[in-house]
C-alpha positions in Angstrom: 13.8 -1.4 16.4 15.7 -2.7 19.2 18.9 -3.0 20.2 21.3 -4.9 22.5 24.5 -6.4 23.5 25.0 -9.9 22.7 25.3 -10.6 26.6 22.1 -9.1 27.9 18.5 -11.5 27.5 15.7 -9.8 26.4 12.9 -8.6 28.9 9.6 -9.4 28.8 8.8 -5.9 27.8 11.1 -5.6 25.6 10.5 -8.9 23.7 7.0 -7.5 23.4 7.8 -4.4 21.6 10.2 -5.8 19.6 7.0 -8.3 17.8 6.0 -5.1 16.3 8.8 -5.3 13.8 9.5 -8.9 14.2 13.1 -8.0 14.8 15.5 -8.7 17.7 18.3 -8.3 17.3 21.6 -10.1 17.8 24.4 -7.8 17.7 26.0 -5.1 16.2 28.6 -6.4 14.3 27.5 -7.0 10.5 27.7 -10.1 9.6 29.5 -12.0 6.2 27.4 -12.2 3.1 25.2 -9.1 4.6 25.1 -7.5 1.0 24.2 -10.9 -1.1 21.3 -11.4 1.7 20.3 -7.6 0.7 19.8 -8.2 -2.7 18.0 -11.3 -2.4 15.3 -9.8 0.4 15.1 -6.5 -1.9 14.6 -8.5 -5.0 11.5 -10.0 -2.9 10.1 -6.6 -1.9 10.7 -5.7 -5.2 8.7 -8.0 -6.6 5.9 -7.3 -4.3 5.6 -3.6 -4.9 5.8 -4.6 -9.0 3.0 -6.3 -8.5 0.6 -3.8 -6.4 1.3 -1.2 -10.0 1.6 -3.7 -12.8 -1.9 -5.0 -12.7 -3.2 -1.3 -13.0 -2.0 -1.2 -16.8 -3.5 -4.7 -17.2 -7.6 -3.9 -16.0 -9.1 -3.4 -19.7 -7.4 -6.9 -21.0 -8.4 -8.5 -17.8 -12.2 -7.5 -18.5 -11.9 -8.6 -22.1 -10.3 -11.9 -21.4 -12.1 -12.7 -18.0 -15.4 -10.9 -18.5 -17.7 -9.1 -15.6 -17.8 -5.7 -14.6 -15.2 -3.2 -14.2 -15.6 -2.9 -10.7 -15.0 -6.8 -9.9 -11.8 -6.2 -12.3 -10.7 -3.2 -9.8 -11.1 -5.7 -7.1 -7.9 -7.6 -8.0 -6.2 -4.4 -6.9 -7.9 -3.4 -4.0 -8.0 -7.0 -2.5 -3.9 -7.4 -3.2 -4.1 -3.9 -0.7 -6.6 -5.2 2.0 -4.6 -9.2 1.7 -1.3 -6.7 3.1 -3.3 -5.0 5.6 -4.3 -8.2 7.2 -0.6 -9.4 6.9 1.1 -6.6 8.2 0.8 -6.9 12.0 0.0 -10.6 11.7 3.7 -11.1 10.5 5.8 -9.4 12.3 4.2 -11.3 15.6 5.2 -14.7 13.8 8.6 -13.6 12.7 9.2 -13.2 16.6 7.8 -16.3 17.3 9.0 -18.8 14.5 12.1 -16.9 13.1 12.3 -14.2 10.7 14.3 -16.8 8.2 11.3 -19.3 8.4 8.7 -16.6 7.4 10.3 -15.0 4.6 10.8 -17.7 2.8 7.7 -19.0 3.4 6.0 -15.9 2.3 8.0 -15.9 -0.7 7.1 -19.4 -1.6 3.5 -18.4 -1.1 3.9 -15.4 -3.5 5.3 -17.6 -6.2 2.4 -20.3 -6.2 -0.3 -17.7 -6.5 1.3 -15.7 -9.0 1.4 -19.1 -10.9 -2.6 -19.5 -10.0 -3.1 -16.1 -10.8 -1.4 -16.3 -14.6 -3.3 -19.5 -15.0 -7.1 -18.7 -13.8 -9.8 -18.7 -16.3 -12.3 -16.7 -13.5 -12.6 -13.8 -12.3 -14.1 -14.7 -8.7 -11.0 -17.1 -8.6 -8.5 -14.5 -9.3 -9.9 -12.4 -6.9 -9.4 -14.3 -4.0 -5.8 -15.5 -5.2 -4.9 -11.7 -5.4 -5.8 -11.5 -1.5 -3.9 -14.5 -1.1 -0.4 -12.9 -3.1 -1.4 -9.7 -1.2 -1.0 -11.4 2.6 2.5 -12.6 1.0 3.3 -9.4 -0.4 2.9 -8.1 3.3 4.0 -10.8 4.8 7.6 -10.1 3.6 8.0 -6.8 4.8 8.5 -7.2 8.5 10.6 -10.3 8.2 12.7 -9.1 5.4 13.0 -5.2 7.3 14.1 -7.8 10.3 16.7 -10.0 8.2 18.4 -7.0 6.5 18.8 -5.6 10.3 20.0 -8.3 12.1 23.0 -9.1 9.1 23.9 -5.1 9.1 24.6 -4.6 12.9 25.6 -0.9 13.6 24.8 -0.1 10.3 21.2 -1.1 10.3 19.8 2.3 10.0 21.5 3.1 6.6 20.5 -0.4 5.1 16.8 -0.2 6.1 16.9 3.5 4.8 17.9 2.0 1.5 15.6 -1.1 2.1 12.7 1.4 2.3 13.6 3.1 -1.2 12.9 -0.1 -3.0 9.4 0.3 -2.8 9.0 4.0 -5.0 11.7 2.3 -7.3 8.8 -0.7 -7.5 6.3 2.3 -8.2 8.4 3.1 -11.5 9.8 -0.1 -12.8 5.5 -1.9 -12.1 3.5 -0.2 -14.5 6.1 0.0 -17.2 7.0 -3.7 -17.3 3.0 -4.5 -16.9 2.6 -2.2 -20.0 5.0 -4.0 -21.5 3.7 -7.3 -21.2 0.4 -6.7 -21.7 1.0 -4.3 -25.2 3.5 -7.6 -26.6 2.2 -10.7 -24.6 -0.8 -11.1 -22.1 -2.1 -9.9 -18.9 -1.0 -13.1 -17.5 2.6 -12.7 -18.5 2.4 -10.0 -14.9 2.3 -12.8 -13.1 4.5 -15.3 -14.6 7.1 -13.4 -14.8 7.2 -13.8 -10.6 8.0 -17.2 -11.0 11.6 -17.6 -12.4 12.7 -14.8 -10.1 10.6 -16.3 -7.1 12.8 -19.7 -7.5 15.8 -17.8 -7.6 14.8 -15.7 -4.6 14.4 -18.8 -2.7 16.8 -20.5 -3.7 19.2 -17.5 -2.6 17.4 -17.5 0.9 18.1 -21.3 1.5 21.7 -21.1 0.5 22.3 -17.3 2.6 20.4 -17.3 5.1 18.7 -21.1 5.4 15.6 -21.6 7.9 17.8 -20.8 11.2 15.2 -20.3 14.2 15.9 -17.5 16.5 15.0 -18.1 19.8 11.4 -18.0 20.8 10.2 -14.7 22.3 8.2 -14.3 25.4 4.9 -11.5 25.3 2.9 -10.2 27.5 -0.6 -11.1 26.1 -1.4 -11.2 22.3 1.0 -9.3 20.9 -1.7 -9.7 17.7 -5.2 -8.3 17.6 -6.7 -10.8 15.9 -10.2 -10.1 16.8 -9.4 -6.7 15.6 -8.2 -7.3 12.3 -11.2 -9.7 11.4 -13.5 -6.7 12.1 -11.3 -4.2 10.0 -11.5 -6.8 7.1 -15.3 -7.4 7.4 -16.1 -3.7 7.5 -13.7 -3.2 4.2 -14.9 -6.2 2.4 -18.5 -5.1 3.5 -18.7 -1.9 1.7 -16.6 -2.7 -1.2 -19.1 -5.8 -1.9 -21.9 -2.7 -1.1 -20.1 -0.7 -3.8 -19.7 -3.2 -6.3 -22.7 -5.4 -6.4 -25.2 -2.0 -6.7 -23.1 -1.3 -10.0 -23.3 -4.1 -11.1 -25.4 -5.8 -13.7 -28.4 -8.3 -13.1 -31.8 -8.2 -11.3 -32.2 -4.7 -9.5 -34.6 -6.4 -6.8 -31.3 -8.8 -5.9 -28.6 -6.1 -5.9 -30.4 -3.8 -3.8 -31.2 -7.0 -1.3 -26.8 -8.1 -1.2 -26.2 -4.2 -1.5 -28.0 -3.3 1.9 -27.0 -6.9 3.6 -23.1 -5.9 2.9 -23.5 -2.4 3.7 -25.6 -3.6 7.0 -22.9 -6.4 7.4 -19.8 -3.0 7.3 -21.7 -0.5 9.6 -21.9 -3.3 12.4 -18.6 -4.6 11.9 -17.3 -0.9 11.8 -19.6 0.0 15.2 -18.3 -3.5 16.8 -14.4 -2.7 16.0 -14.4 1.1 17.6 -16.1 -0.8 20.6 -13.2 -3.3 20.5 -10.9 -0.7 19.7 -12.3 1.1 23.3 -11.9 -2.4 25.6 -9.6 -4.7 24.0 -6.3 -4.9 26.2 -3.8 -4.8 23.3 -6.5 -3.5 19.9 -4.7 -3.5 16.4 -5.9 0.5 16.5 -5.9 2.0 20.3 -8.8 4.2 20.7 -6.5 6.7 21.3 -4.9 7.1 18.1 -8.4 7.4 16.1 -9.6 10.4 18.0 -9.0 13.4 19.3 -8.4 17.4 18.4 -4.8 15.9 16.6 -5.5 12.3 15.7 -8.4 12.3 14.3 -7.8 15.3 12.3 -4.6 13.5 10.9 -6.0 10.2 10.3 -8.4 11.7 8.0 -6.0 13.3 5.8 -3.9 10.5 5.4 -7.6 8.7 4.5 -8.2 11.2 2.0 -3.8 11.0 0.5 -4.9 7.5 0.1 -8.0 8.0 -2.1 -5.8 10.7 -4.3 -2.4 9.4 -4.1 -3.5 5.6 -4.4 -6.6 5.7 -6.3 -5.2 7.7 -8.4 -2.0 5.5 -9.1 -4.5 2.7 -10.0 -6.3 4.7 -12.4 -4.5 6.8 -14.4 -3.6 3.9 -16.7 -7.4 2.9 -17.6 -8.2 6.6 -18.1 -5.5 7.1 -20.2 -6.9 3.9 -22.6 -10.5 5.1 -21.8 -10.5 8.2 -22.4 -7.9 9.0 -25.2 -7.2 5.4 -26.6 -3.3 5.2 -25.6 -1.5 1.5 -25.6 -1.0 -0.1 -22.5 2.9 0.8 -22.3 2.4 4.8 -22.6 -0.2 3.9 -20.1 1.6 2.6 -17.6 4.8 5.0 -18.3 2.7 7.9 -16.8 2.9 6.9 -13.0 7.0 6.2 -13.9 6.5 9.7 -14.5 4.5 10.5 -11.5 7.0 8.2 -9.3 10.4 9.9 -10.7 8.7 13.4 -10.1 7.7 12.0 -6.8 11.1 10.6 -5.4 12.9 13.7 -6.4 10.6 16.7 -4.7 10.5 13.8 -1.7 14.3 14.3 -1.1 13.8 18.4 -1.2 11.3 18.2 1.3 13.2 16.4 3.8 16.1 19.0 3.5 14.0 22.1 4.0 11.1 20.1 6.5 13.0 22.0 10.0 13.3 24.9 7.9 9.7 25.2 6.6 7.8 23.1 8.7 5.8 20.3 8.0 2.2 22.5 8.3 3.4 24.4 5.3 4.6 21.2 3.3 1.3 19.2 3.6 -0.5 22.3 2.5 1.3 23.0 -0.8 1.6 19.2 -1.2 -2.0 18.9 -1.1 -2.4 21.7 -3.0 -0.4 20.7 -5.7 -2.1 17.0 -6.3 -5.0 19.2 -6.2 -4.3 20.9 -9.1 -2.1 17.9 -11.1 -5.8 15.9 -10.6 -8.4 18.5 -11.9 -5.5 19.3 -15.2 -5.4 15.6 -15.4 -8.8 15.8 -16.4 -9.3 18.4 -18.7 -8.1 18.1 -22.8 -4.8 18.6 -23.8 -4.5 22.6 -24.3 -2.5 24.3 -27.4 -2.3 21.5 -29.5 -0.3 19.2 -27.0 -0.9 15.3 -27.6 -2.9 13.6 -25.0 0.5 11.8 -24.1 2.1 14.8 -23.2 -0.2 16.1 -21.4 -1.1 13.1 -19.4 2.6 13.1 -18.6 3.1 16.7 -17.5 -0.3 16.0 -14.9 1.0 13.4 -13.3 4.2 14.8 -12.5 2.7 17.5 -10.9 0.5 14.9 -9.0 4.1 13.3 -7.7 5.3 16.8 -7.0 2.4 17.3 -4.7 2.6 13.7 -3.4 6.7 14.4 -3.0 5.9 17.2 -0.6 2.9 15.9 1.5 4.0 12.3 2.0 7.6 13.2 3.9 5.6 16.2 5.8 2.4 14.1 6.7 4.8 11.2 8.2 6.9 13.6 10.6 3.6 15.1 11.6 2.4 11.6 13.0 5.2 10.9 14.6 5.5 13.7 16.8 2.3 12.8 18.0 3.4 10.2 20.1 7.4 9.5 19.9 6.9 6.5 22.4 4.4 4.8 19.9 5.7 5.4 16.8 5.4 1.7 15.6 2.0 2.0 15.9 1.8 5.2 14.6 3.5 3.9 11.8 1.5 1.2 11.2 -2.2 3.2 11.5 -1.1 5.8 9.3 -0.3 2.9 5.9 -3.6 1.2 7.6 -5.5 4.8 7.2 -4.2 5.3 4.0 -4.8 2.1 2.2 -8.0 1.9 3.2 -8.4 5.4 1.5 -7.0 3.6 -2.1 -9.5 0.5 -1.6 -11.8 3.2 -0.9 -11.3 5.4 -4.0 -10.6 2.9 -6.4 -13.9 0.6 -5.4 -16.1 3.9 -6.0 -14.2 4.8 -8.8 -14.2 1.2 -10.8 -18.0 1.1 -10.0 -19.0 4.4 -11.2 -16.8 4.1 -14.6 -18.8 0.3 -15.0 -22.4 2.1 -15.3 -21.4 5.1 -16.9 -22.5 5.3 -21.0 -19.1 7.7 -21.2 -16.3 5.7 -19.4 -13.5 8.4 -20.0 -15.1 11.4 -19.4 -16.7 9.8 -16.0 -13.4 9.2 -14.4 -12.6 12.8 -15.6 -15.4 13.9 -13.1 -14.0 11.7 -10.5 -10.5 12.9 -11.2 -12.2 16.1 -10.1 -13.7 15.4 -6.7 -10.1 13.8 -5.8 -9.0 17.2 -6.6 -11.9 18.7 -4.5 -10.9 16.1 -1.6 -7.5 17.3 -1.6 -8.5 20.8 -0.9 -11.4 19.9 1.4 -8.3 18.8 4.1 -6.8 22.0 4.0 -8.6 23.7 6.4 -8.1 20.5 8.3 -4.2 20.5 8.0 -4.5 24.4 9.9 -5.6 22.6 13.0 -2.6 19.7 13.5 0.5 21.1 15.1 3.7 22.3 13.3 6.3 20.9 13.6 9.5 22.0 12.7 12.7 20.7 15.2 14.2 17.4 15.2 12.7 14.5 17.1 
C-alpha cells in the first residue's frame, strides 16, 4: 500500500505499483463518516465470503431440484472460486484507472443481479455460469473496497484493513450456518435471495457515503494487467475440471472419453503455453520467478496442497455429513462454524509465538494436525459418540491445524521476497484456490460414480490426510524464519 503527502504527485513508478491494490492514497488524515463507509464495504465482503460457504450445505437440494451429476452441482462452487481468481488482479488495475468508488459499487450491483438469477434459474448449466459471474463480483470487491476503507482511515489504515481482513473467517462461520438454515426451513434458493435486500441497502449506503467520486486517472508503465495470462490460467482450470467432470459423468462412454481427452488436451497446452508466457511476457500475472526454484517452488506446492485440504475440505464436509450419516442440512453446515471458531482462535496463538517458534515448526504441526482431524473425520464415531459429535470434534481439529499452518505458511512467503510481496500475496490465494477447485472437482466426481457415496468421500477424506503429510518432508527444505520483517 502506498503512501504520501497530499502535496507530492505520484510517479510513474509509483502509480504502477500502487494498481496492484487499486489504492492511492490521498492523505493521512481520516476522513468524516470513515466508520459508516466501514460497515457498508464490510457488509459487501461479508456478503461475498457468505456466499463462497453457504452453497456447500445446499449441494444435495440443488441436485434434487436441478438434476445432473454431483460433480456439475460441485461446479457452482468451484466456478464462484475460479470467477474471483480472474477478478482479483483484473480489479484492482480498474479501481486505479476508473476510481475505486465507481468499481465497488459496480461490483456490488453485479453481485445482487446474479444472486437474483441465481435464486431464480431452473438449470443447472445456467447456474453455473451465473455463479462465475457472482464469483468475478465477489472478487471484484476486494481490492476496491481494501482501497476505500484505506483512503477514509488515513494514518490509521493499517488497523482498519487488519480488521477489514477478519471479516472474511467471520464469513467462514456465519455462511454455512445461515445456508443450513435456509435450506432445512425454506429452499436452496432462499442462499441467494437473501443477497438482495442487503445488496440494495449496500448500495444505497455507497451512493449516499461515498457516491461515484473519480480519483484521478493513474499513469503505468505498460499493462499493469496480464490479460493474456489470466486467459491461459482460466483455460487450463476450466480444461481439466471439464476433463474431470464429463469422464464421471453419465451418457455414452465413446462421447465422454472423446470431450474428456479434448479438455484435458485443451488444459495441458494451455498450461505449457502460460509457463512459456510466464518466461517472456514483460509484466506475466505469475513471474517465472516465483513458480520455481529450491524455495518457490517448494512453497507454491504446499500452499496447492493447503488448498485441496483446507478448501476442499470446507466444501465437503457438509455433503458428507448428509451422505454418509443422514444429518439435516443445519447440523451440516454448523460443523465448519466449528472448524472456523477453532480456526480463528489457534490463528491468533500462532501469530504470538511465530518469532518464538518459527514458522518451519508451525507449518509442520499445522499440517500435521489437519492430517490427523481428516483421516478421524473419516472413521465412525468411537465409544458410543453420535455422529454429530464426532463430526464436530474432527473438524475443530482440522481448524486447529489450519489455525497453525495458514499464519506460518503466509510469513514464510513473504520473506521470500519482501520487495514483491503483493505479488507474493496474490500467487499464494492463486496457488491455493486452484488447490480447492482442484480437490473439490475430483472429489464431487468420484462421490457421483461411486455405489457408496459416504464411505467414498471417507477414502478421499483419507488421501487429503495422506497429502497433508506428503508436504512435510517438503516444508524441511523452505527456510525458517523466525525475526521480524
Amino acid at each position: 500500500m502506498l503512501l504520501r503527502s497530499p502535496s507530492s504527485g505520484p510517479s510513474r513508478t509509483e502509480s504502477t505499483r500502487g494498481a496492484a491494490v487499486g489504492t492511492l492514497l490521498e492523505g493521512d488524515e481520516p476522513l468524516p463518516g470513515r466508520r459508516l463507509v466501514f460497515v457498508v464495504v464490510g457488509l459487501a465482503l461479508l456478503l461475498g465470503s457468505i456466499d463462497a460457504t453457504s452453497v456447500a450445505t445446499a449441494l444435495p437440494a440443488m441436485q434434487t431440484d436441478l438434476g445432473g451429476s454431483l460433480g456439475w452441482i460441485g461446479w457452482t462452487i468451484t466456478i464462484y472460486s475460479l470467477g474471483q481468481i480472474v477478478a482479483l488482479p483484473i480489479a484492482g488495475r480498474l479501481s486505479d484507472q476508473f476510481g475505486r468508488n465507481r468499481i465497488f459499487l459496480l461490483a456490488v450491483a453485479a453481485f445482487t443481479l446474479t444472486s437474483l438469477a441465481a435464486g431464480l434459474t431452473q438449470d443447472i448449466a445456467v447456474l453455473i455460469a451465473v455463479r462465475a459471474l457472482q464469483g468475478i463480483a465477489a472478487g471484484a470487491i476486494m481490492p476496491s473496497a481494501t482501497g476505500i476503507v484505506a483512503e477514509r482511515f488515513g494514518r490509521n489504515r493499517d488497523r482498519a484493513i487488519g480488521m477489514f481482513t477478519s471479516i472474511f473467517p467471520i464469513g467462514a462461520i456465519i455462511g454455512p450456518v445461515v445456508g443450513g438454515v435456509l435450506v432445512s426451513y425454506t429452499s436452496w434458493r432462499s442462499i441467494f435471495f437473501v443477497n438482495l435486500p442487503l445488496g440494495v441497502v449496500i448500495l444505497i449506503g455507497g451512493l449516499l457515503l461515498i457516491g461515484v467520486r473519480r480519483q484521478g486517472r493513474k499513469e503505468f508503465d505498460g499493462p499493469a494487467v496480464d490479460v493474456p495470462g489470466i486467459a491461459l490460467l482460466v483455460l487450463f482450470l476450466l480444461g481439466a475440471m471439464t476433463a474431470i467432470t464429463v469422464l464421471s459423468s453419465t451418457g455414452a462412454l465413446p462421447v465422454r472419453l472423446v470431450v474428456t481427452v479434448a479438455a484435458a488436451v485443451v488444459a495441458v497446452l494451455a498450461a505449457r503455453r502460460f509457463l512459456r508466457h510466464a518466461r517472456t511476457a514483460a509484466n506475466p500475472v505469475v513471474p517465472i520467478r516465483l513458480l520455481r526454484g529450491r524455495t518457490f517452488g517448494p512453497l507454491n506446492l504446499v500452499n496447492i496442497v493447503f488448498g485441496v485440504v483446507a478448501i476442499g475440505f470446507s466444501a465437503m464436509v457438509p455433503l458428507y455429513a448428509e451422505h454418509r450419516y443422514g444429518i439435516g442440512p443445519l447440523v451440516a453446515g454448523s460443523l465448519l462454524s466449528v472448524r472456523a471458531i477453532a480456526m480463528i482462535a489457534t490463528s491468533s496463538g500462532s501469530v504470538a509465538v511465530l518469532r518464538t517458534v518459527g514458522t518451519r515448526k508451525l507449518m509442520i504441526a499445522g499440517f500435521a494436525t489437519l492430517a490427523l482431524g481428516t483421516g478421524l473425520l473419516a472413521t465412525p464415531p468411537p465409544g458410543g459418540l453420535s455422529p454429530e459429535v464426532w463430526l464436530s470434534i474432527t473438524a475443530g481439529i482440522t481448524g486447529l491445524g489450519m489455525g497453525m499452518a495458514g499464519p506460518s505458511s503466509n510469513n514464510a512467503s513473504m520473506h521470500l521476497a519482501k520487495e514483491e510481496i503483493s505479488a507474493i500475496a496474490g500467487l499464494r490465494a492463486m496457488f491455493r484456490q486452484t488447490g480447492g477447485i482442484a480437490g473439490i472437482s475430483i472429489t464431487t466426481a468420484v462421490v457421483s460414480v461411486a455405489a457408496n457415496p459416504g464411505l467414498t468421500q471417507a477414502w478421499t477424506f483419507v488421501v487429503f490426510g495422506l497429502l497433508a503429510l506428503v508436504v512435510v518432508p517438503v516444508i524441511l527444505r523452505l527456510p525458517d524464519h523466525r525475526g521480524a520483517w
